[in-house]
VOFIMI-70025 format. One record per atom (N, C-alpha, C, CB): atom name; residue in one letter; x, y, z; residue number from 1. Coordinates in steps of 0.2 Angstrom, whole numbers, plus 5000, padded with zeros to 4 digits. Each point is the difference from the previous one (the first is absolute). Glycine has a CB too. Example, Ala and Ser with C-alpha at 12.3 -4.5 7.8 and 13.67 -1.06 7.14 Angstrom:
# VOFIMI-70025
<zafi atom="N" type="A" u="5066" v="4972" w="5039" seq="1"/>
<zafi atom="CA" type="A" u="4996" v="5006" w="5000" seq="1"/>
<zafi atom="C" type="A" u="5004" v="5006" w="5000" seq="1"/>
<zafi atom="CB" type="A" u="4991" v="4994" w="5006" seq="1"/>
<zafi atom="N" type="S" u="5007" v="5011" w="4990" seq="2"/>
<zafi atom="CA" type="S" u="5004" v="5006" w="5001" seq="2"/>
<zafi atom="C" type="S" u="4996" v="5005" w="5003" seq="2"/>
<zafi atom="CB" type="S" u="5006" v="4997" w="4990" seq="2"/>
//
This chain:
# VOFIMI-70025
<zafi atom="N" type="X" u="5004" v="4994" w="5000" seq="1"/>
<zafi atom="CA" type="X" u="4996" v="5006" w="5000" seq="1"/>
<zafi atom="C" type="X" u="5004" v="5006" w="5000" seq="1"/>
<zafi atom="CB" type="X" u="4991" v="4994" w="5006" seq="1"/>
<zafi atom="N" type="X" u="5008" v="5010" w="4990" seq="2"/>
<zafi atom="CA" type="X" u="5003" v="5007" w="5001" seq="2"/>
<zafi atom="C" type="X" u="4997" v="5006" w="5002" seq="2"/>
<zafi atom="CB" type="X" u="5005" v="4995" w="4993" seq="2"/>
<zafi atom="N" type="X" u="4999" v="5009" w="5010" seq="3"/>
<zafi atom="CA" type="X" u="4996" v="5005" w="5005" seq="3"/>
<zafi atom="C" type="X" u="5002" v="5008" w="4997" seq="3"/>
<zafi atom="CB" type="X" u="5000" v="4991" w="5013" seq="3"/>
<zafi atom="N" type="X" u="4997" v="5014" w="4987" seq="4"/>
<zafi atom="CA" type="X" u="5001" v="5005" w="4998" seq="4"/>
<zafi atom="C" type="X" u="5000" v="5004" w="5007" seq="4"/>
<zafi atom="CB" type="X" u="4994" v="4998" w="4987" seq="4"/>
<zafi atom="N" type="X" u="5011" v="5005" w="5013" seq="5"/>
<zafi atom="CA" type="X" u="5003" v="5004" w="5008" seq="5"/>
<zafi atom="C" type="X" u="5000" v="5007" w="4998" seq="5"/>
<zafi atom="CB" type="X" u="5008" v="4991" w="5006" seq="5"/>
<zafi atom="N" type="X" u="4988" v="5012" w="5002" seq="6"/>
<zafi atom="CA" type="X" u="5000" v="5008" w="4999" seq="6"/>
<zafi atom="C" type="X" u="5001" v="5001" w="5008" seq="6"/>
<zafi atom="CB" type="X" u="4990" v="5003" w="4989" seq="6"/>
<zafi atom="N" type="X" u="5014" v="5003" w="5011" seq="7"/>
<zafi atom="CA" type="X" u="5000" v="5001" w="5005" seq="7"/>
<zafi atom="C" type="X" u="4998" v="5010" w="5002" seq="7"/>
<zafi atom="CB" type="X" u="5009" v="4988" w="4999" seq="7"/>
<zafi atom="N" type="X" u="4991" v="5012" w="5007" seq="8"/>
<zafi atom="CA" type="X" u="4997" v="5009" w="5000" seq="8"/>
<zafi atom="C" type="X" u="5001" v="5002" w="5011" seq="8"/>
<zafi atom="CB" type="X" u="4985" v="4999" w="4985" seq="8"/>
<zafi atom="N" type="X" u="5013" v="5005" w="5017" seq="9"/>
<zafi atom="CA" type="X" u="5002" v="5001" w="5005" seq="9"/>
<zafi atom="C" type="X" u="4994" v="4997" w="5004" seq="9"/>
<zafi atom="CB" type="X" u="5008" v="5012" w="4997" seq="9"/>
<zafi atom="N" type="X" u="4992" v="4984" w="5009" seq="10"/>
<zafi atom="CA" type="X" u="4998" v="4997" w="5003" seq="10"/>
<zafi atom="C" type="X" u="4993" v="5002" w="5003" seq="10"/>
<zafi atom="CB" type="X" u="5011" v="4998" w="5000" seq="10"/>
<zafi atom="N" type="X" u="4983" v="4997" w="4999" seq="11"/>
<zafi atom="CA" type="X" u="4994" v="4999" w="5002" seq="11"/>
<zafi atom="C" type="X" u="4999" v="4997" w="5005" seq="11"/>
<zafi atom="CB" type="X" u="4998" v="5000" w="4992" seq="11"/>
<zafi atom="N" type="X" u="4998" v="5003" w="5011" seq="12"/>
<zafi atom="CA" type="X" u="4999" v="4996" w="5008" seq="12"/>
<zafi atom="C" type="X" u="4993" v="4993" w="4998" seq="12"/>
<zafi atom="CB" type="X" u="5003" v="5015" w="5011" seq="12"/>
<zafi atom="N" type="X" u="5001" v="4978" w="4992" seq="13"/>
<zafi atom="CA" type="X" u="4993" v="4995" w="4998" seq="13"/>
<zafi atom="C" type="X" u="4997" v="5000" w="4999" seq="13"/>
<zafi atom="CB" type="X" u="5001" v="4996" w="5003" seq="13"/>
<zafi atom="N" type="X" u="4994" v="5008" w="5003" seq="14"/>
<zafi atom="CA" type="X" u="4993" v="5003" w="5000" seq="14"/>
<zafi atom="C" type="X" u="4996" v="5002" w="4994" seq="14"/>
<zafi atom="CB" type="X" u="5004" v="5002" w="5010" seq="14"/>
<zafi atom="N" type="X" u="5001" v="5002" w="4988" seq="15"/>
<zafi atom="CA" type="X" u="4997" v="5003" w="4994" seq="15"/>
<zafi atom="C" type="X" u="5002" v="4998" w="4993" seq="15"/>
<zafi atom="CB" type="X" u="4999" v="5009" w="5008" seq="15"/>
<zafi atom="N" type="X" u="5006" v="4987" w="4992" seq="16"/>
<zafi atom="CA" type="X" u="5001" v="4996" w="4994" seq="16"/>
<zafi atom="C" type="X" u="4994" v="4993" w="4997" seq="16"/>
<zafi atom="CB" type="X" u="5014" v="5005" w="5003" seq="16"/>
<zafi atom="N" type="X" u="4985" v="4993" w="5005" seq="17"/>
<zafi atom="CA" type="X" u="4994" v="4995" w="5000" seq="17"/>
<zafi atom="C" type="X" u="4995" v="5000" w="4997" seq="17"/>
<zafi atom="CB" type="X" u="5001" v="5000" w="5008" seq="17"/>
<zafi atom="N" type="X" u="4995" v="5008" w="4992" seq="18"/>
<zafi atom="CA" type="X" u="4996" v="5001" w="4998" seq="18"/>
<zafi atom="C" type="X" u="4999" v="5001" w="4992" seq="18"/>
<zafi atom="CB" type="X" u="5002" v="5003" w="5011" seq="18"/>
<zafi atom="N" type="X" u="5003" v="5001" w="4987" seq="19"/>
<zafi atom="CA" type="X" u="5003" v="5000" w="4993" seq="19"/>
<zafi atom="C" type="X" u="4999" v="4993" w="4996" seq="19"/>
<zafi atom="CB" type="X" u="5009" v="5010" w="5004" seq="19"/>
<zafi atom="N" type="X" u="4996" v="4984" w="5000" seq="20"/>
<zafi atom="CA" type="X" u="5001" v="4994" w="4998" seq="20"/>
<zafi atom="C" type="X" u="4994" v="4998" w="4999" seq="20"/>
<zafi atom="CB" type="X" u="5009" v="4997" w="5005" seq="20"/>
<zafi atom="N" type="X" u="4987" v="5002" w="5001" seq="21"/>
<zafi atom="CA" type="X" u="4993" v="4998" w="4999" seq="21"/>
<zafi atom="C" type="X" u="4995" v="5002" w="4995" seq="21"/>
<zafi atom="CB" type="X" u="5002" v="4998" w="5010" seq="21"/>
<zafi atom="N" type="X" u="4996" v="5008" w="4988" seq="22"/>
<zafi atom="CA" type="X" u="4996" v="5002" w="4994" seq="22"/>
<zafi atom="C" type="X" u="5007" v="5000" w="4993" seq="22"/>
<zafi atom="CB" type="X" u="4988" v="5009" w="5009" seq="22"/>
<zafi atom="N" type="X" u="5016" v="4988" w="4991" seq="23"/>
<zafi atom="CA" type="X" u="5001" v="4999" w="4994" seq="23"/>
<zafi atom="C" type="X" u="4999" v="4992" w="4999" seq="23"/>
<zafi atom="CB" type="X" u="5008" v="5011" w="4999" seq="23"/>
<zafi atom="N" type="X" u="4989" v="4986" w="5006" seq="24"/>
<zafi atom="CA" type="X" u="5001" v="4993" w="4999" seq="24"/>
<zafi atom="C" type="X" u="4992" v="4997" w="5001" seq="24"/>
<zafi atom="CB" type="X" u="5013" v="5001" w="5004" seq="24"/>
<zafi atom="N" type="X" u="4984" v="5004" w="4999" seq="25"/>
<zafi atom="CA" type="X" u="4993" v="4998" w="5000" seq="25"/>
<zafi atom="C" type="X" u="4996" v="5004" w="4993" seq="25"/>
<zafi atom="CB" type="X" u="5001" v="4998" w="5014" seq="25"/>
<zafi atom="N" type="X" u="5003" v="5006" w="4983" seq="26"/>
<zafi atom="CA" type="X" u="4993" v="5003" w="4995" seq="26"/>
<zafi atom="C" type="X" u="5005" v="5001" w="4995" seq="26"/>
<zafi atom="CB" type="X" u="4989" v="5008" w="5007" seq="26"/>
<zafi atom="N" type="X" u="5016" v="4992" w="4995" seq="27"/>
<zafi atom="CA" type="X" u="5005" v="4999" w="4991" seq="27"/>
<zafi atom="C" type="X" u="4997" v="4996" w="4997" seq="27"/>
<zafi atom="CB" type="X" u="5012" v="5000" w="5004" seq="27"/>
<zafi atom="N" type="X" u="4987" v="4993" w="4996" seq="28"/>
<zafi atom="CA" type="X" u="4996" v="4997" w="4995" seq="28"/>
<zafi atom="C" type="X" u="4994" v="5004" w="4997" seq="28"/>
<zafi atom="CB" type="X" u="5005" v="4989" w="5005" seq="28"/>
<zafi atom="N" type="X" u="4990" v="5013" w="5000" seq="29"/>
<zafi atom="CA" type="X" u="4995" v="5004" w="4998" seq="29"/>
<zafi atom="C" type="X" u="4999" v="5001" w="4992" seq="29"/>
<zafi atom="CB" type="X" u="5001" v="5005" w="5011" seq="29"/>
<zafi atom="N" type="X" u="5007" v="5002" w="4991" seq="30"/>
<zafi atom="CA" type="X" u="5000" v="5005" w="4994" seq="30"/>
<zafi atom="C" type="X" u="5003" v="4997" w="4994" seq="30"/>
<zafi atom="CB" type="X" u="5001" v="5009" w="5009" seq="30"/>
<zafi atom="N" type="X" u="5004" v="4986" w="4993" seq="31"/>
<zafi atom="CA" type="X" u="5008" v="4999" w="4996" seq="31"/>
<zafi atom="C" type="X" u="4998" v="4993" w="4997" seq="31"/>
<zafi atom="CB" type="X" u="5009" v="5007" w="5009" seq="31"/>
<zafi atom="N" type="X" u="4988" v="4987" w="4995" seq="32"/>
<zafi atom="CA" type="X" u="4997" v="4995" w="4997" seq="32"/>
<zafi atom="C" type="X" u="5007" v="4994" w="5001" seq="32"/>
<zafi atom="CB" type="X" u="4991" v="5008" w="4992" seq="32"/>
<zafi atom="N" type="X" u="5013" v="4997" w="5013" seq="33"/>
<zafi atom="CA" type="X" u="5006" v="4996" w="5002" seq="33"/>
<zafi atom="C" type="X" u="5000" v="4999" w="5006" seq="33"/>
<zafi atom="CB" type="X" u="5006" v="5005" w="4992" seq="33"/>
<zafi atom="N" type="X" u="4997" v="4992" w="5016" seq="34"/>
<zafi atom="CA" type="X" u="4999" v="5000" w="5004" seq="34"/>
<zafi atom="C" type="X" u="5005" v="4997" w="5002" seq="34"/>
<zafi atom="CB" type="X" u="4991" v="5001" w="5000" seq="34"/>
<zafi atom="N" type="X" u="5015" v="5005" w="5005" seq="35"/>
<zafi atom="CA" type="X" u="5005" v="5001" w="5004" seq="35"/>
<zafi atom="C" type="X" u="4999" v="4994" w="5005" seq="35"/>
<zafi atom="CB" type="X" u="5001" v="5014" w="4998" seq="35"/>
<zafi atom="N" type="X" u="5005" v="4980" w="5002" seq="36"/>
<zafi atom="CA" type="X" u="5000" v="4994" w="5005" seq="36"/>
<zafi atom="C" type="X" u="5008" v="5005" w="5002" seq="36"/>
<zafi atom="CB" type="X" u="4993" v="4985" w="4994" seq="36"/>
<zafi atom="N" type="X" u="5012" v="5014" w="5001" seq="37"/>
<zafi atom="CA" type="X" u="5007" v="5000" w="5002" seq="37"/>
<zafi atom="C" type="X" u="5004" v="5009" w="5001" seq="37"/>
<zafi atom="CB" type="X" u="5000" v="4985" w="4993" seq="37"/>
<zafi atom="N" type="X" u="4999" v="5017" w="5015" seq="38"/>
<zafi atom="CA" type="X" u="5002" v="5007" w="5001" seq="38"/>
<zafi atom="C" type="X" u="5005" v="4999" w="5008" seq="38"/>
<zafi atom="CB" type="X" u="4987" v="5008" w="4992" seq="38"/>
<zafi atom="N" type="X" u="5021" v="4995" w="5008" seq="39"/>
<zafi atom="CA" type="X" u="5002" v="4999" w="5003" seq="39"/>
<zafi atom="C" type="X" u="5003" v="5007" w="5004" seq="39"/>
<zafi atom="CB" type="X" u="5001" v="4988" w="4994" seq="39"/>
<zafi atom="N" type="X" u="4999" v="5013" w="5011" seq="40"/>
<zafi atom="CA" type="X" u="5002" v="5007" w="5003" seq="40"/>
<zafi atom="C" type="X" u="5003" v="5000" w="5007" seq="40"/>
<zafi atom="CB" type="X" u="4991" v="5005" w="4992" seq="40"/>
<zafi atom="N" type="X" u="5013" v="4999" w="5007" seq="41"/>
<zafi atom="CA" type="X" u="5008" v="4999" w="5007" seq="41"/>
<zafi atom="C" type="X" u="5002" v="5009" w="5001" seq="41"/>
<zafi atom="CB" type="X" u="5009" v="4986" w="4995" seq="41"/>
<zafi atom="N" type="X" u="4988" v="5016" w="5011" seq="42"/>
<zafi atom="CA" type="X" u="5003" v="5006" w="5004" seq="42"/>
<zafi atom="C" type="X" u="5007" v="4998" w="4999" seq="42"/>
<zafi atom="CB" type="X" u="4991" v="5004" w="5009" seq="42"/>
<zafi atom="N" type="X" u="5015" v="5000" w="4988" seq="43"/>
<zafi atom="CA" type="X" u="5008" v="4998" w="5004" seq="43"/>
<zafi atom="C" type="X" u="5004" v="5005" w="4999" seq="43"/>
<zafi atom="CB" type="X" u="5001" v="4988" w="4998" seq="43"/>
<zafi atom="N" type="X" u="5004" v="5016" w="5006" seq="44"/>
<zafi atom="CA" type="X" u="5001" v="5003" w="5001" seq="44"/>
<zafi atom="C" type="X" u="4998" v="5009" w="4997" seq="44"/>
<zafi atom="CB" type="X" u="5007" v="4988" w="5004" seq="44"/>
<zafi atom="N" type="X" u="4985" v="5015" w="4999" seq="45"/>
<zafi atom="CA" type="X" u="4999" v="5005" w="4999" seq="45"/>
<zafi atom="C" type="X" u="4997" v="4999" w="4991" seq="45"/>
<zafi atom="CB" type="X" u="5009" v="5005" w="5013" seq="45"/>
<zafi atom="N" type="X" u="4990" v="4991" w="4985" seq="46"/>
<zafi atom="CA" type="X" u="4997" v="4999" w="4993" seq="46"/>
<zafi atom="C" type="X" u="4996" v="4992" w="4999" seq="46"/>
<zafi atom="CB" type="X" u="5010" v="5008" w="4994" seq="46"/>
<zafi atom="N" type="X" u="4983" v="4994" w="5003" seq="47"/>
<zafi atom="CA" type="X" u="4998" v="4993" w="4999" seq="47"/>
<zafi atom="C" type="X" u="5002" v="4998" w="4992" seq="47"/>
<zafi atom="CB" type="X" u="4988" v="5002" w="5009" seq="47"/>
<zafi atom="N" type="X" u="5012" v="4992" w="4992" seq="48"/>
<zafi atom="CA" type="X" u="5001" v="4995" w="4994" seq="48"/>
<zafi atom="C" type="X" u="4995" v="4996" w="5001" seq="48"/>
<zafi atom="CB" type="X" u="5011" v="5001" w="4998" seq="48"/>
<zafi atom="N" type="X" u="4985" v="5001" w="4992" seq="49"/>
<zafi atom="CA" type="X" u="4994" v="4998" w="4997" seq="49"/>
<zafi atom="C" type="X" u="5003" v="4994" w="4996" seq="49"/>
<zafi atom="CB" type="X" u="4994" v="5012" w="4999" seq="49"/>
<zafi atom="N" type="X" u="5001" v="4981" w="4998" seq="50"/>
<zafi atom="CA" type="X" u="5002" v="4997" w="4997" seq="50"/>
<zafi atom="C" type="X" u="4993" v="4995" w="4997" seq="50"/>
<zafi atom="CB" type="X" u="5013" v="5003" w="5007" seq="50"/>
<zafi atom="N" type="X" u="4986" v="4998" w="4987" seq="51"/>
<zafi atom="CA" type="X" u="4995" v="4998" w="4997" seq="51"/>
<zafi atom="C" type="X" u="5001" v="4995" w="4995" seq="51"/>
<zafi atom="CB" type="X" u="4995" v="5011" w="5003" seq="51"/>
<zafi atom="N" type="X" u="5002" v="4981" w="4996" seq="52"/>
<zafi atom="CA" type="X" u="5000" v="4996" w="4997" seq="52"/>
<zafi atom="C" type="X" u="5001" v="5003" w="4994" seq="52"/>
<zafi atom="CB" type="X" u="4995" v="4993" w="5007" seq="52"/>
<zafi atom="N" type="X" u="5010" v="5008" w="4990" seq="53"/>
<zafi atom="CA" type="X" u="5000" v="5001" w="4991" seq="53"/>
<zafi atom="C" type="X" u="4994" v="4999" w="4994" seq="53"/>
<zafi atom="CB" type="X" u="5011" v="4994" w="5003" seq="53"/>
<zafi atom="N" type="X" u="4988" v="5000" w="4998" seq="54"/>
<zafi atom="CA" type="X" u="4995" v="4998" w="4995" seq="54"/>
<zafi atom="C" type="X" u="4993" v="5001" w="5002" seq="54"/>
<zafi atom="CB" type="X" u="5008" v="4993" w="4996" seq="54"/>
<zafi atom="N" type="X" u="4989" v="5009" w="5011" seq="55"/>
<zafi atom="CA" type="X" u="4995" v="5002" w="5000" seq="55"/>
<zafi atom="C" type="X" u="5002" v="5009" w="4999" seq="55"/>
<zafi atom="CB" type="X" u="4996" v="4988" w="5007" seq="55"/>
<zafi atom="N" type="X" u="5007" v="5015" w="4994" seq="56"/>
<zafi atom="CA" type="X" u="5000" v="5006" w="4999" seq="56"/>
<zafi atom="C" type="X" u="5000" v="5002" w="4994" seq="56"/>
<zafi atom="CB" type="X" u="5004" v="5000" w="5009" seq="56"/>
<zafi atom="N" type="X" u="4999" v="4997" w="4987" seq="57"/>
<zafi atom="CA" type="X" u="5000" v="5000" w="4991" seq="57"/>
<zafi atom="C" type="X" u="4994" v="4998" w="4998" seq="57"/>
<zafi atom="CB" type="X" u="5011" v="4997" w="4999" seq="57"/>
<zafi atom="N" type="X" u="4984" v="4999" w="5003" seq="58"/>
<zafi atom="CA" type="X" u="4994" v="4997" w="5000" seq="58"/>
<zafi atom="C" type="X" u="4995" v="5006" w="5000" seq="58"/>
<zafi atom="CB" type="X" u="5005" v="4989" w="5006" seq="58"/>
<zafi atom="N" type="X" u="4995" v="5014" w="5002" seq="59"/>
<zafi atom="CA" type="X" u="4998" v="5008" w="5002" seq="59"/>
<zafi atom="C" type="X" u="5000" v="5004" w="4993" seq="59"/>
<zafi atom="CB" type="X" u="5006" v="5000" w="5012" seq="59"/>
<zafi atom="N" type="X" u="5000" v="5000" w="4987" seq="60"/>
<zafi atom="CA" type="X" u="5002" v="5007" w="4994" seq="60"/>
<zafi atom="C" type="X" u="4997" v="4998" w="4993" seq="60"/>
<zafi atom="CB" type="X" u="5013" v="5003" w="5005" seq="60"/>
<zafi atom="N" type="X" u="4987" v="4994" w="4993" seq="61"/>
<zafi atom="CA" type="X" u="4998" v="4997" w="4994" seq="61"/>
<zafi atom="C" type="X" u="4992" v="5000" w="5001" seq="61"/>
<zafi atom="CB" type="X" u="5011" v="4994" w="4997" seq="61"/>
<zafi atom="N" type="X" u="4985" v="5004" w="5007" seq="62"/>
<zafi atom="CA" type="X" u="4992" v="5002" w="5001" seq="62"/>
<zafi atom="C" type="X" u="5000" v="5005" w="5000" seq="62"/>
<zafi atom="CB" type="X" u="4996" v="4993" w="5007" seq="62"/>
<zafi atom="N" type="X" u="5008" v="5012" w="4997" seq="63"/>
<zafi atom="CA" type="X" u="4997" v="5007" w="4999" seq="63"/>
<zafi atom="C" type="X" u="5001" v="5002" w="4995" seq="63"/>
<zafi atom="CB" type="X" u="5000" v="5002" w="5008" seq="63"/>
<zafi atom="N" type="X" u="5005" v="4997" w="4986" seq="64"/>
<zafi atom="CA" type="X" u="5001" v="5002" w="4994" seq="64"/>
<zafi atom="C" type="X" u="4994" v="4999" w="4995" seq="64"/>
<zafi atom="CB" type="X" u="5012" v="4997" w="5003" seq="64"/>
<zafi atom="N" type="X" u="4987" v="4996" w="4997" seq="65"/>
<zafi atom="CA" type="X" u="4994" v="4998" w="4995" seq="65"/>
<zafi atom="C" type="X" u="4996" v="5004" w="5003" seq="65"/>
<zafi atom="CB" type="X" u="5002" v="4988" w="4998" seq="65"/>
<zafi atom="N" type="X" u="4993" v="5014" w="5008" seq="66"/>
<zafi atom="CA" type="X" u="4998" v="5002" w="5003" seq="66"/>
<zafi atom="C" type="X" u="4999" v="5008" w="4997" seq="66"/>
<zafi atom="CB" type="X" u="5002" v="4990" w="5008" seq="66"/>
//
């Protein structure tokens, strides 16, 4: 599996939960795709994002057609 990594200045859990969760409960809604594989690590003063490759590419291309 391959993972596409972002990083940016640090999210506190709480509130990235939140985010996580409505992309993963209504993402399919809109996109017709549905987020299983997302990984995410506070480490030192920046979070690192990390999103399954091929669903993300999956994502992008619905919305294109779209």
């Amino acid at each position: 599996m391959a993972w596409l990594v972002y990083t940016r200045g640090t999210i506190q859990p709480h509130r990235l939960d939140v985010a996580l969760r409505a992309v993963h409960q209504f993402g399919a809604k809109l996109n017709e795709v549905k987020f299983e594989k997302v990984l995410s690590v506070n480490k030192g003063g920046k979070l690192w994002f990390a999103w399954d490759e091929k669903e993300i590419r999956s994502v992008g291309e619905n919305i294109l057609k779209k």
